[in-house]
N, C-alpha and C positions, 0 to 999 in steps of 0.2 A: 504493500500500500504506500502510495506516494502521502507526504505530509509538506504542510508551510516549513518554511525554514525558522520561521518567527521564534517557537521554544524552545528550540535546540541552541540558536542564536543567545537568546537571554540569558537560559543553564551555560552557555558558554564565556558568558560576556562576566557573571555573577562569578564563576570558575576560576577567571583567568585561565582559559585556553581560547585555542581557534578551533571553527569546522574548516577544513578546507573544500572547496567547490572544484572540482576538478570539469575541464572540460570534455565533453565526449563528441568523438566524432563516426565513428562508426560502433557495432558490435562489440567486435576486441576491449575497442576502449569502455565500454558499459561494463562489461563483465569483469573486465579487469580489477577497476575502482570498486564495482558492487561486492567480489568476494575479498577485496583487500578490507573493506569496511565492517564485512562480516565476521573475518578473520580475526580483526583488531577489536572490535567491537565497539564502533568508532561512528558517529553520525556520517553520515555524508551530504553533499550540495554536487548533481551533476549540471554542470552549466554546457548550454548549447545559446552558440551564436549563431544569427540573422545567417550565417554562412556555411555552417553545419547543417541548419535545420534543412536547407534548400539540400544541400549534398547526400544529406540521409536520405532526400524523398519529402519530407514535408513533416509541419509539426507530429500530426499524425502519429504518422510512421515513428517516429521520436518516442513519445508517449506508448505507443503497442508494445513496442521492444522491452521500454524500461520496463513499465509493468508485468509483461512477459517472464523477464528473467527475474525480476524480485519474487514472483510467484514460484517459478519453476526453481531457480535456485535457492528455495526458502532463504529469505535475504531478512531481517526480523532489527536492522536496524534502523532507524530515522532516514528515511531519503528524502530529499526535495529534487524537484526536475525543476531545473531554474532558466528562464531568458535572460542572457547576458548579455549586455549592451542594446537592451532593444529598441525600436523604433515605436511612435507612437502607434501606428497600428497593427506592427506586429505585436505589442504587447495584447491588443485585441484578438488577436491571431490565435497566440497561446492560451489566454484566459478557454477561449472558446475550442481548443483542445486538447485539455485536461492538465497544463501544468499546473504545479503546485508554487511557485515562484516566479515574481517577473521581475526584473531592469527593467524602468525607463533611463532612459539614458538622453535626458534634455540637455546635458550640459554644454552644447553648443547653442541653446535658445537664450535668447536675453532673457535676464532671473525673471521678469515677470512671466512669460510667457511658460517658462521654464513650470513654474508654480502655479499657473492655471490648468496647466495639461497636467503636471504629478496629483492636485488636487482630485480633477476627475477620475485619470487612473488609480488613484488611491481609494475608493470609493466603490469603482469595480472588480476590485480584486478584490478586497476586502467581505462585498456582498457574497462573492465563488469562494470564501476562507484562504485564497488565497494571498503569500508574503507578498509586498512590493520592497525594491532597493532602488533608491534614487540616485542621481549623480550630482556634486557639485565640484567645478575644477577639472576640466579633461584633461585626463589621464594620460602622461606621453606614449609615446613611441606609438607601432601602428596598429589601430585597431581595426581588421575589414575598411581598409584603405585611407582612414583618417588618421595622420600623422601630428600628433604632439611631440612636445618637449617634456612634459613632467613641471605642469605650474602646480602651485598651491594652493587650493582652495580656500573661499576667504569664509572666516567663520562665521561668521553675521548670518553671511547668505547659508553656510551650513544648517543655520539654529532656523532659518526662515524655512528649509524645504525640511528640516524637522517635524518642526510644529505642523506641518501637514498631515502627518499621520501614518508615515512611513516607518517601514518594521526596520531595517537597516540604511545606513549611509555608507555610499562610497565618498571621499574626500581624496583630492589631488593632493599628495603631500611630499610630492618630488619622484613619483614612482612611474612607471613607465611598463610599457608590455614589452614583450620581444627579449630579447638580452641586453644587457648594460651597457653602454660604452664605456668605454676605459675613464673618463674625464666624469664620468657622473657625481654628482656631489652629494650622492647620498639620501636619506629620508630628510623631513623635516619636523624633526619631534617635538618642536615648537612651534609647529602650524597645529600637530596631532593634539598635543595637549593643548591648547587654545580652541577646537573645535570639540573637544571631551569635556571639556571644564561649560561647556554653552550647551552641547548636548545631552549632556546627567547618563543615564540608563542609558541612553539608545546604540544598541550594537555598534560599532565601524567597523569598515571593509576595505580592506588593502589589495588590491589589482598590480598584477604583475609583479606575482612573488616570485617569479622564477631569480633566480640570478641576485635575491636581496642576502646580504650574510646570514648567518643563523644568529649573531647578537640583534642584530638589527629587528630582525622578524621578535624575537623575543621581549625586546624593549616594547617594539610597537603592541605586541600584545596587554603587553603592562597597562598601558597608556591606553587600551578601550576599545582594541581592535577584534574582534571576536570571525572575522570570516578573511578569510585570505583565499585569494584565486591564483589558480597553477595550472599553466596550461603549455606555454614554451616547453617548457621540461621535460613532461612527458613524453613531447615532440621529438625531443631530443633524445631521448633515451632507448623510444623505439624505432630512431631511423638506424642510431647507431648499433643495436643490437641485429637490425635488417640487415644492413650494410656487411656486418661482421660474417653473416651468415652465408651470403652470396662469393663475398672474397673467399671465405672458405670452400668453397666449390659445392658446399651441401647441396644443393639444388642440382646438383648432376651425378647424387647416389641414391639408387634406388628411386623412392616414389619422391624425393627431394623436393618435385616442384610439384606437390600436393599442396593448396594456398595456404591449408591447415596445417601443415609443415613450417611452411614459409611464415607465418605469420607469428607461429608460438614464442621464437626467440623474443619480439616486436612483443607480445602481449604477459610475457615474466617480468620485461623491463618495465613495461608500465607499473605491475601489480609493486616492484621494487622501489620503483621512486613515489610510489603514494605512499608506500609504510613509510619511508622514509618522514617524508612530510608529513603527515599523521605523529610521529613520534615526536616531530619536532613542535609540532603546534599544540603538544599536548591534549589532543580528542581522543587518544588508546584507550578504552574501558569507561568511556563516557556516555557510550549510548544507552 
């Protein structure tokens, strides 16, 4: 059974740990995170972007699958099936195909505008019992083809898409998607604690954990951050274990180039770098 992220979120935030949201883009990756979560005993957040959803086949399709394998692989921890970064009407999109979580992701609307649309959509998710996550401060590096830098979001405007009514906040606090460049100056845990200190209780959400150090993500946690999104890494983890597989000529012994051959190195690694992150954000035996 899919659930809001909203309680796992708050026991998180009250905790001092994080859930992590990992992204999924096909199968492999679903089944991956779902038995690593059941393994760990760990909530989970599956996040599907405006980009995936389309790749899969459709929200749809998205939703079958999850439900699917949470049934068939008795799966009996907290999941949410979450939109990440969504669009104003794909947030509509999802509501009305069974996820359990949505992004809006206004942060490129001027704040009022910004706060009219999170208002509505906060009102229709909420009536489905579904979470919303709002955004203020866009988030560097690329996200489905919009290119930031990693600004700051400003607190005010934080406390302002707060009081809307929203189950979590993303805040820009120098973080960025993709990997780091070399020059990166790091979080801004002086933006984080100045938007903690305005927002009381209400969850925060750190985007583009990949590549943050392990002090860094730990502090942030301190500081109010209860949901962190991992999604590069994984990427990373199953090309390179794909890669390794091929150079080794596996695929020219025997049934080699059975996809479910091919694909298992690609779906260990996944299962590898979620416990990791699981461990690190402190959600092992929280569910």
């Amino acid at each position: 059974m899919l659930v809001s992220a909203t309680e796992m979120l708050n026991k998180a935030k009250a905790g001092h740990y994080a859930v992590g949201q990992f992204n999924i883009n096909n199968l492999e990756w679903t089944k991956a995170i779902l038995l690593t979560a059941q393994e760990l005993n760990s909530p989970v957040i599956l996040g599907v972007s405006e980009g995936a959803g389309k790749y899969m086949g459709g929200y749809k399709t998205v939703v079958g699958m999850v439900k699917g394998l949470i049934e068939e692989q008795k799966i009996t921890v907290p999941v949410a099936l979450h939109l990440d970064h969504g669009s104003y009407d794909h947030c509509y999109k999802c509501l009305e195909a069974g996820f359990s979580s949505i992004m809006f992701d206004g942060s490129h609307y001027p704040i009022d505008e910004n706060v009219a649309k999170t208002t509505e959509l906060v009102k229709a998710a909420h009536d489905k019992g579904v979470s919303i996550e709002a955004e203020v401060g866009a988030i560097g590096g690329e996200e489905d083809g919009v290119v930031g830098m990693g600004e700051c979001a400003d607190p005010k405007e934080c406390k302002a898409i707060a009081d809307l009514g929203v189950d979590f906040l993303a805040a820009g606090i120098g973080n960025i998607h993709g990997k780091y460049p070399e020059n990166w100056a790091g979080l801004s845990f002086e933006t984080l604690d100045a938007i903690q200190q305005l927002t009381g209780e209400l969850p925060l959400v750190l985007h583009g954990g990949t590549g943050i150090p392990a002090d860094m993500i730990k502090k942030a946690i301190s500081l109010g951050v209860a949901k962190i999104n991992v999604n590069t890494e994984c990427q990373l983890s199953f090309t390179a274990a794909t890669r390794k597989y091929f150079e080794e000529g596996k695929d020219q012994v025997g049934k080699g180039y059975d996809p479910r051959k091919v694909l298992a190195p690609g779906f260990e690694a996944i299962k590898a770098t979620v416990k990791e992150k699981m461990e690190l954000f402190g959600s092992v035996g929280k569910a």
